[in-house]
C-alpha positions as CSV (number, residue, x, y, z in Angstrom):
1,X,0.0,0.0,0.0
2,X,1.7,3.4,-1.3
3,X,2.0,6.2,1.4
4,X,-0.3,9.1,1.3
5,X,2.2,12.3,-0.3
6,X,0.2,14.6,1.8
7,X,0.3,13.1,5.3
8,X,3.4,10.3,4.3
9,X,1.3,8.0,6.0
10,X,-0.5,5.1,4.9
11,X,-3.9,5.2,3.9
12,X,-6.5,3.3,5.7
13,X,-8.5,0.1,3.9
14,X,-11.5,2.1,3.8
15,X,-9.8,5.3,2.0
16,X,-8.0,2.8,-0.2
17,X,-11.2,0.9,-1.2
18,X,-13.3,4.6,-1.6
19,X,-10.1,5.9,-4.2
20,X,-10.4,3.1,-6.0
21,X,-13.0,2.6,-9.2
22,X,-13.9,-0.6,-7.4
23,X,-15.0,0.3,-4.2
24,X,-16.9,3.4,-5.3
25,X,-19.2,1.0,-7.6
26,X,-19.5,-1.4,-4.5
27,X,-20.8,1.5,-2.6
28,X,-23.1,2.6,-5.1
29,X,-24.6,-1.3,-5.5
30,X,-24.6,-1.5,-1.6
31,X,-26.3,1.5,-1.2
32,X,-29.0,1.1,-4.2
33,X,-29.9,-2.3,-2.7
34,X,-30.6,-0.6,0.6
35,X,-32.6,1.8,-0.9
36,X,-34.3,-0.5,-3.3
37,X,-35.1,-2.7,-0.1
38,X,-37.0,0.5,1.3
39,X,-39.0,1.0,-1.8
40,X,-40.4,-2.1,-1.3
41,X,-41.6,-1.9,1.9
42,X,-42.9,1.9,1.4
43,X,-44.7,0.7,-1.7
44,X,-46.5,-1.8,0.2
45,X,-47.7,0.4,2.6
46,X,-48.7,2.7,0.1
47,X,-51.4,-0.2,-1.3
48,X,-52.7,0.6,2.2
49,X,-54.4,3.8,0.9
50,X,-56.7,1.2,-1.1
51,X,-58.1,-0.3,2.5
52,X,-59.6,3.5,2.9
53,X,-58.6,5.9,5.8
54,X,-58.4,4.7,8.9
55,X,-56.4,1.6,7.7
56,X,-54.1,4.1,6.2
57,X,-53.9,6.3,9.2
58,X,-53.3,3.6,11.4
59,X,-50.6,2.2,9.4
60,X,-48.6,6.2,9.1
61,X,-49.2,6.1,13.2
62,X,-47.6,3.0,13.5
63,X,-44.7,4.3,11.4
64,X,-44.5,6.6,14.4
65,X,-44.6,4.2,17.4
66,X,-43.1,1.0,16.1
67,X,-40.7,-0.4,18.4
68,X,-41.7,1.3,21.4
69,X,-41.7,0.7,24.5
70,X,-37.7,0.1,23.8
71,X,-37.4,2.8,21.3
72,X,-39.4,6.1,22.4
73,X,-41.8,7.3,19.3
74,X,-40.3,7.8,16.2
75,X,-36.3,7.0,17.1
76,X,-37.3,3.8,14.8
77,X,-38.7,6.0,12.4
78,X,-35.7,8.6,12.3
79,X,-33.0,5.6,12.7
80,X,-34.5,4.8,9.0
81,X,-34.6,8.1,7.9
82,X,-31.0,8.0,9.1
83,X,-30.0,5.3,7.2
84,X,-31.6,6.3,4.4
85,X,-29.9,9.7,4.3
86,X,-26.5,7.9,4.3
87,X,-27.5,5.7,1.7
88,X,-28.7,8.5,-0.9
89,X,-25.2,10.6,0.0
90,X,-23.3,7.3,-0.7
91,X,-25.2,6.5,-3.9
92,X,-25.3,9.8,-5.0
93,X,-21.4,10.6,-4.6
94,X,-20.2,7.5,-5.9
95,X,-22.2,7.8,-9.0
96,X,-21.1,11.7,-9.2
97,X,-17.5,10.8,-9.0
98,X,-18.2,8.0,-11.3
99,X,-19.4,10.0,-13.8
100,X,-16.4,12.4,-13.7
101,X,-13.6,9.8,-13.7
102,X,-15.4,8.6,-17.0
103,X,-15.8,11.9,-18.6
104,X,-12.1,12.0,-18.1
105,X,-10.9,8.8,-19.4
106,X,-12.8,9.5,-22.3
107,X,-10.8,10.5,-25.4
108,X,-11.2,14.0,-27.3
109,X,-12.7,11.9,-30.4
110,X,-14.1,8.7,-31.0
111,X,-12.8,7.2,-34.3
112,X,-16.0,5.1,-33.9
113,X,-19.3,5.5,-32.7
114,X,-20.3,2.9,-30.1
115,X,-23.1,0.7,-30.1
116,X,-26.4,2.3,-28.8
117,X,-26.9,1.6,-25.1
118,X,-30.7,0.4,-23.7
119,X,-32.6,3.6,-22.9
120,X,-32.6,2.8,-19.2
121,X,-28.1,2.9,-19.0
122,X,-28.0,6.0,-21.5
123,X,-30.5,7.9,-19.0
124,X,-29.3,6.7,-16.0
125,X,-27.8,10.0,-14.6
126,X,-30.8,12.1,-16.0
127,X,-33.0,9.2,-14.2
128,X,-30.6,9.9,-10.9
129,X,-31.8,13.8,-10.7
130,X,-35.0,13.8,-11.4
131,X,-35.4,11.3,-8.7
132,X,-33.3,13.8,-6.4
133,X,-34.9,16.4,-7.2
134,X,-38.7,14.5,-6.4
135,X,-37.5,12.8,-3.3
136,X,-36.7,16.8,-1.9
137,X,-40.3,17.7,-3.7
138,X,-41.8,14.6,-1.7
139,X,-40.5,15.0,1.9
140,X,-41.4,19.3,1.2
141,X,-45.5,17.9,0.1
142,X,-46.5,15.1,1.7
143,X,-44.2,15.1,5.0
144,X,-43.5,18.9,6.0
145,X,-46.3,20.4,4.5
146,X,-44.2,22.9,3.1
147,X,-45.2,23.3,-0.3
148,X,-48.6,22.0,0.4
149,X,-51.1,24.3,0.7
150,X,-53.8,22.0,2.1
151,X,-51.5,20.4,4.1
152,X,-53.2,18.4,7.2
153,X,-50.4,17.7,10.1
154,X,-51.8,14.0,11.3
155,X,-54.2,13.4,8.1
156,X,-51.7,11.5,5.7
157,X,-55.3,10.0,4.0
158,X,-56.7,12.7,3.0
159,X,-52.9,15.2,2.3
160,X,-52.3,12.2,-0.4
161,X,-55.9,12.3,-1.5
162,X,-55.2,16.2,-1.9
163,X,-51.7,16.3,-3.4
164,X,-53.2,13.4,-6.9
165,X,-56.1,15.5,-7.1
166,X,-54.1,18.5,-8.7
167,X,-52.5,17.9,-12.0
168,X,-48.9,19.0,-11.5
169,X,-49.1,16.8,-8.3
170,X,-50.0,13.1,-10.7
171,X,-47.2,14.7,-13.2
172,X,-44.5,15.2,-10.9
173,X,-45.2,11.6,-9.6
174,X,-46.0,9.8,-12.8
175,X,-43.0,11.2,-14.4
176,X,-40.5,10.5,-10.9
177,X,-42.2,6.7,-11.1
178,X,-41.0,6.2,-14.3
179,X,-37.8,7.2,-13.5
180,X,-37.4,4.9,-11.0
181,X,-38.6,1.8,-13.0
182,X,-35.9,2.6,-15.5
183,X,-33.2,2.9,-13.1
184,X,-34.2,0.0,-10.9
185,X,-34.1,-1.8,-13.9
186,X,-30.5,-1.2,-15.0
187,X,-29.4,-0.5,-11.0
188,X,-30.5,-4.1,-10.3
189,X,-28.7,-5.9,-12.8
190,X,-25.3,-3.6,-12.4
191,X,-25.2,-4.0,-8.6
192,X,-25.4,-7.7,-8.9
193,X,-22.3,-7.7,-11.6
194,X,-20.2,-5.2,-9.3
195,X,-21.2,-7.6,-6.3
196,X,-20.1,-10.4,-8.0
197,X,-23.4,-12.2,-7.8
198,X,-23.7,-11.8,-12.2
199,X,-22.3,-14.6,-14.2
200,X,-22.9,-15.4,-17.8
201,X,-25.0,-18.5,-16.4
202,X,-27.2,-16.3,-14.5
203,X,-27.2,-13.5,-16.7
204,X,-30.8,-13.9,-17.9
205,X,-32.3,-14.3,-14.4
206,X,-30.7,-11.6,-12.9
207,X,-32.1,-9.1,-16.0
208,X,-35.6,-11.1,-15.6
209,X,-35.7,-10.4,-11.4
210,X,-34.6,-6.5,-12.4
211,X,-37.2,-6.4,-15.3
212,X,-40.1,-7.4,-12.6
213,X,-39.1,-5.5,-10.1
214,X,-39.1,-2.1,-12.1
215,X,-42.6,-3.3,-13.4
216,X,-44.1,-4.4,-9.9
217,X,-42.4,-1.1,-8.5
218,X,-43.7,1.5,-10.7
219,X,-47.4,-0.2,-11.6
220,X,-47.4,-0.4,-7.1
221,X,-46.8,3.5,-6.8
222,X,-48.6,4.6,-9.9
223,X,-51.5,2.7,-8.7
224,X,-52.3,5.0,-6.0
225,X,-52.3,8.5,-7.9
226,X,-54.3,6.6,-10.7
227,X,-57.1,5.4,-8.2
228,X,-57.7,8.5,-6.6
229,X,-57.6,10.3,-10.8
230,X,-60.1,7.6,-11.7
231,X,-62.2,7.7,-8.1
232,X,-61.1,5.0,-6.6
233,X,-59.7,6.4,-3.7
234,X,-61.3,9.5,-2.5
């Protein structure tokens, strides 16, 4: 392990593994699985919105109070939010400094054009900010209030009810679902290659599991600002 010029010390694993191309993309898989393992336990309780609103209440109070009497209300709730936090900064950076070390190894020209990627890989960082951007437009609507006007503190039936009943409220969603189904979809597959789960044997599985997941994903989130556009959740 070469000393650090800076401090003429040696680095530790963890800086070593970060500075390297390898470890970045096995924090951005590790990270991405974590999130992707949240998304489907908030899409399931999402569905919950189809059980009417006091099942739905009950299930955002539990949110609140699960764990207690060991954890006081909401430390459970903020240790996930926690968590989460870290794992957006983690996936975001990586991919960030991804990107650049790319841009850079790229030569002026290309002598030849490369084959075209799938749609999902070619708009993978536009996918990445428009998902940053909603999650930030989320947490501001439907769990501060702030950009909310009807905002209800202790309602979350009806504020979700309220936000899919105005039209740049289903765009903003529809558009962010989408989004998501694309990069869950080519985020699946590439975390499981980086993590060395891929192999030319499993290949079509792995692409099959990240196909259905995108599709059961996005149709489980859309559903909800469709049913209350169509009525059937009001």
């Amino acid at each position: 392990m070469a000393l650090d010029t800076r401090t003429g010390r040696r680095p530790s694993f963890a800086a070593t593994l970060w500075g390297s191309t390898v470890g970045k993309k096995t924090v951005m898989a590790v990270s991405g699985l974590i999130m992707l393992l949240y998304l489907v336990v908030h899409m399931i309780g999402n569905l919950k919105i189809f059980f009417g609103a006091a099942e739905f209440n009950h299930y955002a109070h539990w949110l609140r109070v699960v764990g207690e009497p060991f954890m006081h209300e909401e430390w459970t709730l903020w240790l996930v939010r926690v968590v989460l936090l870290a794992a957006v900064v983690a996936h975001a950076t990586s991919a960030y400094q991804l990107s650049r070390r790319d841009i850079k190894a790229r030569p002026g020209k290309y002598l030849h054009r490369k084959p075209r990627s799938s749609y999902a890989t070619r708009t993978m960082r536009w996918g990445g900010i428009i998902l940053g951007l909603f999650l930030v437009w989320h947490l501001l609507d439907l769990t501060t209030g702030t950009v909310h006007a009807g905002f209800r503190p202790g309602h979350p039936y009806q504020n979700v009810v309220d936000t899919f009943s105005t039209w740049y409220g289903n765009v903003i969603y529809l558009v962010a679902m989408l989004a998501l189904g694309l990069h869950i979809r080519h985020g699946f597959w590439s975390a499981a290659q980086t993590l060395g789960v891929g192999s030319r044997a499993r290949d079509r599985a792995l692409k099959t599991t990240a196909n259905a997941l995108a599709l059961v994903l996005t149709v489980g989130f859309v559903s909800v600002p469709v049913a209350v556009m169509t009525g059937v959740v009001s």
